[in-house]
N, C-alpha and C positions, 0 to 999 in steps of 0.2 A: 504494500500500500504506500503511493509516493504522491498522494496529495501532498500540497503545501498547507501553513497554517491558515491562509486565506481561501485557499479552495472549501480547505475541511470548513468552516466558518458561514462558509458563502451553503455550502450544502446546507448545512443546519438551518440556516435562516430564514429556509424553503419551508421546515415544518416548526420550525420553534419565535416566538416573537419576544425581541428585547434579551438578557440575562448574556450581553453581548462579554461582560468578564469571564464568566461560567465557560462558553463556548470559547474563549480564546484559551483560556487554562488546559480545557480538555485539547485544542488542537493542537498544542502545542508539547502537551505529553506525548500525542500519538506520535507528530512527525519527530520528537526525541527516540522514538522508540525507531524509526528510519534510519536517525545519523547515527544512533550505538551502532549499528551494524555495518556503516561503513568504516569505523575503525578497527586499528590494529586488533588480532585476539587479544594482546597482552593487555592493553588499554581498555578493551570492551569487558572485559572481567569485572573491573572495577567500577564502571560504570552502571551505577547502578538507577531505578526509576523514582521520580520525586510523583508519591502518592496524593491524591487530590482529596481533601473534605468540599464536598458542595452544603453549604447552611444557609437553608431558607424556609419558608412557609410553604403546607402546602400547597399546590396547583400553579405551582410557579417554573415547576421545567423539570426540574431536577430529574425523575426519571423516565420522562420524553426525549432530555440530550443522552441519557443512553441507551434508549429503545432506536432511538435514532443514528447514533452510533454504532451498536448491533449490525443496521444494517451497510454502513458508510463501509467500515472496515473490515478486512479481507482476514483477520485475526480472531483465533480464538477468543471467545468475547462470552462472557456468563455475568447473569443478573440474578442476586440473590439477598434475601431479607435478612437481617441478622437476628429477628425477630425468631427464626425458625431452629435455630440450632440450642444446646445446651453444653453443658464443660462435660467432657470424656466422662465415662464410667457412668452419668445417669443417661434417664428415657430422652429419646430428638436424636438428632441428626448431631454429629462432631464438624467443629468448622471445617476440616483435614478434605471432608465432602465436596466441600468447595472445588479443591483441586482434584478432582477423581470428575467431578462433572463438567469442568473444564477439559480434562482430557477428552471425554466422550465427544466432548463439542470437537476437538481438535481430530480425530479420527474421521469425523462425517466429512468435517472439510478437507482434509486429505483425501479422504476415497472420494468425493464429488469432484476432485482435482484430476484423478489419476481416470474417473470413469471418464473423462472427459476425450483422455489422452490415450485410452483404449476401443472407445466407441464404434470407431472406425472397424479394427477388426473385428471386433465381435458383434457387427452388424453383416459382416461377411460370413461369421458361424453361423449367424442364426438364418440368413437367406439358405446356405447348405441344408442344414436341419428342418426348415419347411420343404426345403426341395425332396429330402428324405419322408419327409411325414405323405407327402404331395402323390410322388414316384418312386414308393418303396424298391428299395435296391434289389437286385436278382437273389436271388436264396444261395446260399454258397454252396460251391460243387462239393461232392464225396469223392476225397480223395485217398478213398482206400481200397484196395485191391482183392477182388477176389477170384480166385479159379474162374467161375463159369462165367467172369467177365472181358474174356477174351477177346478184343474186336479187329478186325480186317482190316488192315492199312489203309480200306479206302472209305470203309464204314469213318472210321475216328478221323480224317482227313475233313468228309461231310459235316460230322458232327461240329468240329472245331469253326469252320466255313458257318455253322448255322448259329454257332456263340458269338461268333462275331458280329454278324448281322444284329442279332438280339440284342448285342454291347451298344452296335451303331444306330437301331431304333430307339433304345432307352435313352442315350446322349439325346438324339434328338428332342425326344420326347420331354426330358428333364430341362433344354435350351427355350423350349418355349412356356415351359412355365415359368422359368427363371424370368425369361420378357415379361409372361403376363403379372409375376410379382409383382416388379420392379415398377409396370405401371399402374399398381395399384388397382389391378382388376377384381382379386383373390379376397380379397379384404375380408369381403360376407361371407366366403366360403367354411363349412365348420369340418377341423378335424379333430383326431384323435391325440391327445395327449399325455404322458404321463404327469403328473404333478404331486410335487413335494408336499408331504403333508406336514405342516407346523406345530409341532407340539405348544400347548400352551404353557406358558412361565409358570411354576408353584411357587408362592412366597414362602422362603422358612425362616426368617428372620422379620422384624418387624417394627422399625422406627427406635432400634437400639445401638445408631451408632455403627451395626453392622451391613449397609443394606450393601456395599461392594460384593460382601459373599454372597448376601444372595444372587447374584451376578454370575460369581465363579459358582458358585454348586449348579446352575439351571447350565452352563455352557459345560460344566462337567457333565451331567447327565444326557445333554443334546449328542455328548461324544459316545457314550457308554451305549444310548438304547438302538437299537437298530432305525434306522430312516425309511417311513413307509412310503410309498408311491403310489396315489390312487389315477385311472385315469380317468381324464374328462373330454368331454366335447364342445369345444369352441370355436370361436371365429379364430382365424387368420391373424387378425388386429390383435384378438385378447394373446393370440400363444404367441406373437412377435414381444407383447411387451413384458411377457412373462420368461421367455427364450434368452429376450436382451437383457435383462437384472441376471439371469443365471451364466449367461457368459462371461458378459464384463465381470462377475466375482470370483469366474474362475481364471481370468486374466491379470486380475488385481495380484498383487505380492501381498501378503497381510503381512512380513516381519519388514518390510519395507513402511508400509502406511503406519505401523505402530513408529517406527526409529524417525519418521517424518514428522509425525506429528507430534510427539515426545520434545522433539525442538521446536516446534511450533509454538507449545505452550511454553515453555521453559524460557524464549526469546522475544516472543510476538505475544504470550495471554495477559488479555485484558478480563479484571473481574472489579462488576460494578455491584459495592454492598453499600443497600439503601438499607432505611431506617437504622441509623448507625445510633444516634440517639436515644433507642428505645434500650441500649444496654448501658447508657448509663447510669450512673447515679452512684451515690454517698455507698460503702460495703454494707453489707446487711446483719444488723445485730441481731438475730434471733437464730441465724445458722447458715450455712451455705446455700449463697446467692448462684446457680446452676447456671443460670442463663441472663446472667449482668455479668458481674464482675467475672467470674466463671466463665464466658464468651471470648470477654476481652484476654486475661489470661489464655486462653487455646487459640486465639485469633493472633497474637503478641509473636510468636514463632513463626507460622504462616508470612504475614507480612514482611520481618524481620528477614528471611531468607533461610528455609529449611527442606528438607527430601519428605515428601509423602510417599507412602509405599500404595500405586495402585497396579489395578489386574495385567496391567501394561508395562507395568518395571517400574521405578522409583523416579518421581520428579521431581527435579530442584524448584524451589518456587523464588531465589534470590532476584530477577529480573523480572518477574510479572508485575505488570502495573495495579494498583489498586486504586478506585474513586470509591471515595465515600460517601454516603447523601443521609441528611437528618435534616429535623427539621426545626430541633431542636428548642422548643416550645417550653418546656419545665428545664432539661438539664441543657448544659453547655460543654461546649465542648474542650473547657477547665477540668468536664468531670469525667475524660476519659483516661485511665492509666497514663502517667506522665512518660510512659515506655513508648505508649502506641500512640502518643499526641504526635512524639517526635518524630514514628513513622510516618507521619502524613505532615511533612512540612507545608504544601500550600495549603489555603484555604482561602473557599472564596465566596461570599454572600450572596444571596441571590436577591433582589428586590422584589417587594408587592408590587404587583401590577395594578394600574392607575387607572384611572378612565378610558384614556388611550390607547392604552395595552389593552383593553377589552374590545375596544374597536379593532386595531389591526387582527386580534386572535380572529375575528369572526368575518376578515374579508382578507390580509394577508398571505396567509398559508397554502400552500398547495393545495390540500385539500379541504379548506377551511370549512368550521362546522355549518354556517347557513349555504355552502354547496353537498354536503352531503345529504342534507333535509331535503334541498333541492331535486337533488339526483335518485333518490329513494321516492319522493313523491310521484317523480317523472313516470318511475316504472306502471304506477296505478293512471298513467294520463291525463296528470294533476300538475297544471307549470305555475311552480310557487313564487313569486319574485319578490326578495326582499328589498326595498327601497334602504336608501340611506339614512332617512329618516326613522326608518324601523331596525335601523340594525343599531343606531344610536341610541335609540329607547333601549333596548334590550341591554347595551354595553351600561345604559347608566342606572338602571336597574340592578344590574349586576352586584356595580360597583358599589350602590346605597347597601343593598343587601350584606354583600360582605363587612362595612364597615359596620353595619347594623349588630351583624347577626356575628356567627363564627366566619373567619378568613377564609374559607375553605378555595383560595384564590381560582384560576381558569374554570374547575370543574363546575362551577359554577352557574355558568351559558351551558352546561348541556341540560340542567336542573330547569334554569328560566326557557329557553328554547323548547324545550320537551312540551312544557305547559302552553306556550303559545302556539304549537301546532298542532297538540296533542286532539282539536275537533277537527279538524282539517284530516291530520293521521285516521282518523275513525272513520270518517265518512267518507273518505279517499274515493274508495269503489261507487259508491253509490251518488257521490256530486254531479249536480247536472252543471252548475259552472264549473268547469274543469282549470278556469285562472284564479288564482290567491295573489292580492298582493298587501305582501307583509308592510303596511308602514306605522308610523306612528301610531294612530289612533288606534288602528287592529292589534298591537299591540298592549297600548294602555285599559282596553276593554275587556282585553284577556286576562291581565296583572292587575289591574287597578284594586280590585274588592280583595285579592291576598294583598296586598302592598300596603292598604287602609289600616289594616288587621294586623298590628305585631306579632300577634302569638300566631296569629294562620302565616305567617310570614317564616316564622323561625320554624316552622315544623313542615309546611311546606316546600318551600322556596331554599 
């Protein structure tokens, strides 16, 4: 991945509005994570990655720039709660998980790298393999000898004469169905296939910190029971695309894709842990705090740079980036371990969004939310049109609310939005005028009697 920091920025700015620090911070981790790798090995060692805190309220961005991100970067990339784990030895998930789910990510994109770069061939096995299913090959000769099969120099002469022929009908025969493959005549035609039959997962372990084994015992057992093969009868279509996933994986190297991808993570993994927040706080005097301070302590190594043992061989985690996102509302981020503060040297704020910001969220973005209402209505042959006059009411509704009520900042517009299309949405199908146009007024008539009403305000809205 060789965007620049401006590229990477400029992409964001397609679906995120404003939090222009947030998104330089991140772009600027990622293209570091570029230049490590043009330097010397000896230099690149010590190079190590400067971890990010994003601190903001929520509906402000924070895990949009790395849903968004996910998709920008060509790297392994995992998004995980820290809300979901506990310290080793009790019930949850151990942080260690993190990295073992990271690898998996780092595996798919490897093999989706390498099917890419085998495709070719193994769309050539699979045209063979219909052409086999198509114009079963000749039955193979007996080539074994017995007394009373003694034949006449000119008998076995004929005979060979009439193989041949039979060779050069079959060729023909298999060259014109190869044409008729190839353009897609065959498609609807159904044949006989065998197909693998998938044994389903048994869980034996159970949100105790173990779930990798249950991983390795279910691929231990896939090796042990025998592989059945039931056949079926389908198209053309379904057994090409079922022919092509079973070739490409036996084209694939799997100790190649694992040692690929193993550096992948190791050099290129990004892992983005939100609500980083929710594991702070003061130690707990009445007994061990499992999943606060207990997090931080098993997370403190992780970050720090240490080997996790997963089903794939042991991975260093010294050069994985880390973002962290909270929102940090009651604690701060004073209250995390003065160990793990120092692994995330930057840190960068995010601002509430303004009136402003309510307006661009809802006409900016790519796919901004009054075009997706749009485009959803459209389907029912309903053309909604919001004026700017009504998209202004709704932004400054928003914003009364939020300052009113709880900040719950962007998600906000999908809360007020819902409500004002929400008779439009019902009646869709059955509208005889098939034009809406959202303006001001259509709006204030929709909101007005919640907006009157504090408490239908705070429970509604």
């Amino acid at each position: 991945m060789d965007l620049t920091p401006r590229q990477i920025v400029a992409e964001l700015d397609k679906y995120i509005v404003g939090q222009d620090a947030a998104k330089r911070a991140v772009a600027v981790a990622i293209r570091n994570r570029w230049r490590r790798q043009q330097l010397p090995d000896e230099l690149r060692r010590d190079v190590t990655p400067k971890n990010i805190i994003l601190i903001g309220p929520t509906g402000v961005g924070k895990t949009e720039i790395a849903r968004r991100l996910a998709a920008l970067v060509g790297a392994p990339f995992v998004k995980v709660e820290a809300t979901k784990f506990t310290e080793v030895g009790y019930v949850g998930r151990d942080v260690e998980s993190i990295i073992r789910d990271l690898t998996e990510v780092a595996i798919g994109l490897v093999k989706q790298e390498m099917r890419h770069q085998v495709l070719e061939k193994a769309r050539e096995r699979v045209t063979e393999r219909l052409l086999d299913l198509l114009v079963p090959p000749a039955p193979a000769k007996n080539n074994t000898w017995e007394p009373d099969q003694v034949q006449v120099e000119g008998e076995a002469k004929d005979r060979e004469q009439e193989e041949k022929e039979e060779q050069e009908k079959r060729r023909r025969t298999r060259e014109k169905f190869r044409a008729r493959l190839e353009a897609g005549e065959l498609e609807d035609r159904t044949v006989e296939l065998n197909v693998e039959q998938k044994t389903v997962p048994v869980q034996i372990f159970s949100s105790m910190g173990m779930e990798n084994m249950d991983v390795d015992f279910n691929s231990m057992f896939d090796r042990l029971m025998p592989k059945t093969n039931a056949p079926r009868t389908i198209t053309i279509r379904e057994a090409r695309k079922l022919l092509t996933e079973q070739e490409t994986e036996a084209l694939i190297d799997r100790a190649t894709v694992v040692e690929k991808a193993v550096d992948k993570v190791e050099n290129h993994g990004i892992v983005f842990l939100d609500e980083i927040d929710k594991v702070c706080g003061p130690s707990s005097s009445h007994g061990p705090d499992v999943s606060r301070q207990g997090v931080q302590r098993d997370l403190l190594p992780v970050v720090e740079g240490t080997t996790v043992n997963t089903k794939h061989g042991p991975v260093k985690t010294d050069h994985i980036l880390f973002i962290a996102a909270g929102a940090f509302h009651v604690a701060k981020p004073a209250d995390l371990m003065p160990e793990l503060q120092g692994r995330f040297p930057i840190r960068v704020e995010l601002t509430d969004l303004t009136r402003d910001d309510f307006l661009r969220v809802l006409t900016e973005p790519k796919h901004a939310l009054t075009k997706q209402y749009a485009e959803l209505l459209k389907t029912e042959g309903v053309e909604v049109e919001f004026t700017r006059e009504g998209i202004e009411a709704i932004a400054d509704i928003a914003f009364e609310v939020n300052r009113s009520a709880q900040n719950i900042g962007a998600r906000r517009l999908h809360t007020i939005l819902e409500k004002v299309v929400e008779e439009v949405s019902y009646e869709g199908p059955d509208l005889t005028e098939k034009r809406v146009r959202v303006d001001n007024k259509f709006v204030r008539d929709k909101l007005g009697p919640i907006i009157q009403s504090e408490d239908l305000s705070k429970f509604i809205l």
